[in-house]
C-alpha positions as CSV (number, residue, x, y, z in Angstrom):
1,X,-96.0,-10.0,92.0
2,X,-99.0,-8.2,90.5
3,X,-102.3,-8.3,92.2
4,X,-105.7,-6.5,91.7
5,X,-105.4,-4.0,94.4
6,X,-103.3,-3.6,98.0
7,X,-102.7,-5.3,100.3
8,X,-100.2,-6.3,102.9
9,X,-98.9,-10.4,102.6
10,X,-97.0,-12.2,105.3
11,X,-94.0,-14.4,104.5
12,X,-92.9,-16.4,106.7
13,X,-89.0,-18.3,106.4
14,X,-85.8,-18.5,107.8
15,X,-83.0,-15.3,107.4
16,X,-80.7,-15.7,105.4
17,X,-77.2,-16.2,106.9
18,X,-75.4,-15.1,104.1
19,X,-76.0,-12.7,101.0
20,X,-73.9,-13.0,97.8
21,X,-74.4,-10.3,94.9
22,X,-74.5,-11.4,91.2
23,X,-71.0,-11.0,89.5
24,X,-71.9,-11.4,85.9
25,X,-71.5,-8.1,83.8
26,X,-74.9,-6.6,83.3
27,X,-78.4,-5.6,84.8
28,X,-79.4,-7.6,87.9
29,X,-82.4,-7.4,89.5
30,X,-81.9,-8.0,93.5
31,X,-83.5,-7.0,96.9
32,X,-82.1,-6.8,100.1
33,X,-82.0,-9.5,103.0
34,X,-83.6,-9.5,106.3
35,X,-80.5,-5.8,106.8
36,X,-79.8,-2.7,106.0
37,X,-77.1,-2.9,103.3
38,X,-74.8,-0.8,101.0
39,X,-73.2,-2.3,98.5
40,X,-69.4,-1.4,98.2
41,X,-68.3,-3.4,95.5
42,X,-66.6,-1.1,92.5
43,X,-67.6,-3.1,90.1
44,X,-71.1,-2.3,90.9
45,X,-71.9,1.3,89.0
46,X,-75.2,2.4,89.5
47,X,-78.3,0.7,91.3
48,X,-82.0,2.1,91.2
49,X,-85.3,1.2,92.6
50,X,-88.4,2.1,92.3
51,X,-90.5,4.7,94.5
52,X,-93.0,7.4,93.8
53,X,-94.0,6.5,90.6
54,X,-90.6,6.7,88.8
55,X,-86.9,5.1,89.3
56,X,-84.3,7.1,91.5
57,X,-80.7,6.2,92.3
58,X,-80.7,4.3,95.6
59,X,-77.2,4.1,97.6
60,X,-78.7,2.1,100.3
61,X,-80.9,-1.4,100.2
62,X,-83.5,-1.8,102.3
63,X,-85.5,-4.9,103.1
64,X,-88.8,-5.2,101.4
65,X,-87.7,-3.0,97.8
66,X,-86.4,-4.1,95.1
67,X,-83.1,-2.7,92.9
68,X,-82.1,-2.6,89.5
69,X,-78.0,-3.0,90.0
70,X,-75.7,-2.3,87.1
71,X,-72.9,-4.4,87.4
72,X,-69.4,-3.8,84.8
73,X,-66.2,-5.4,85.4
């Protein structure tokens, strides 16, 4: 989402009751459900977000970010 300046959006919906991860080979861009989560799939190599004005390696997906997940099979 791009907007002109900040600014703090509701969203309002149901939680999810269950959360899949992509399986196709390749970059995937996903966030993380209403939890906590760590991904513990081995097929999944490397996933990175974006904070603080450049991407670091995240182990850990919280709500509210989103994650660039390499996925190889």
């Amino acid at each position: 989402m791009k907007v002109p300046s900040q600014k703090v959006y509701s969203i309002a919906g149901q939680p999810f009751t269950n959360t899949t991860i992509p399986n196709s080979q390749g970059w995937h861009l996903v966030g993380a459900d209403y939890n906590e989560m760590t991904p513990e799939d081995v097929s999944i190599k490397v996933i990175f977000r974006y904070a603080n004005g450049r991407y670091e390696q995240a182990f850990t997906l919280l709500p509210g970010f989103g994650y660039w997940m390499k996925i190889e099979k």
